[in-house]
N, C-alpha and C positions, 0 to 999 in steps of 0.2 A: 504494500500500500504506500508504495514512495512516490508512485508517480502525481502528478498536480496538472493543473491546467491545459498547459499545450501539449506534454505527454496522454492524456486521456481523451483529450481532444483528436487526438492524432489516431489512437486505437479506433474511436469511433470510425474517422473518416476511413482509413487503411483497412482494419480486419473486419468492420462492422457495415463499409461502404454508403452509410450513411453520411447527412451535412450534419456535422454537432450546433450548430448556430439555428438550427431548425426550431427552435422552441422544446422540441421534445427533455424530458427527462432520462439520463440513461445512468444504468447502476451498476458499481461495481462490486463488490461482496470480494474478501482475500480467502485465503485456501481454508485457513480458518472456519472460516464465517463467524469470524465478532465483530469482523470491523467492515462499514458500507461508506461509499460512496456515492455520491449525487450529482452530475453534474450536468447543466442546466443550465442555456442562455436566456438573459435577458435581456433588454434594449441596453445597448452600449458596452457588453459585458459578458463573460462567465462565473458562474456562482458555483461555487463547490461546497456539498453539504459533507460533513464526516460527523458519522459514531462509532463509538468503539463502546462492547461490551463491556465491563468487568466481571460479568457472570455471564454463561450460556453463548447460544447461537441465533443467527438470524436463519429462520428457515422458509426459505422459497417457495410461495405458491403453487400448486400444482397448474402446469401450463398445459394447454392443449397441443397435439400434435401439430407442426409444424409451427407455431406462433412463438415468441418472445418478445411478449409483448405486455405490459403491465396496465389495468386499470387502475388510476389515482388510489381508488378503495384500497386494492389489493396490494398494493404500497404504502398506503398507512400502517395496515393490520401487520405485514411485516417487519417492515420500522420498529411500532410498538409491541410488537412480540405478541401478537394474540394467530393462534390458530383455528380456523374453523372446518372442522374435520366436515360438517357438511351442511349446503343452503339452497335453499330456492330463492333465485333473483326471477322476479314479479317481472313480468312485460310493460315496455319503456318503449315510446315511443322514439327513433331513431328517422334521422334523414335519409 
């Protein structure tokens, strides 16, 4: 977890072939899993979130087949360490 801005920014663009300037959120997690990173453009800028553990793990949402891809939701509940072994999301109207 040494890398910072234009290093992680650069993963993005190179191994992930996304634009990191996109607005998106993208997350790191070390081998570990106690410590995450966040990093996320904003007008004029990149912002980099870090937490580090002192107890436990961050543990990953269960993703569907071919996606990597995080809803906000499901990034909070990670962050704050809550697991939800199982739900029904109610139908949402969508563009």
């Amino acid at each position: 977890m040494r890398k910072s801005f234009d290093a992680l920014s650069g993963l993005v663009r190179n191994e992930l072939q996304r634009d990191p300037t996109s607005g998106e959120v993208y997350v790191f997690v070390n081998r570990s899993r106690n410590c995450i990173k966040l990093l996320h453009w904003e007008s004029g800028g990149f912002v980099l979130y870090y937490k580090r553990l002192e107890k436990g793990t961050f543990t990953a949402p269960v993703m569907k087949a071919g996606s990597a891809t995080l809803k906000w939701p499901e990034l909070v509940l990670m962050i704050e360490g809550i697991q939800v072994k199982s739900s029904i999301q109610k139908v949402r109207y969508q563009l």
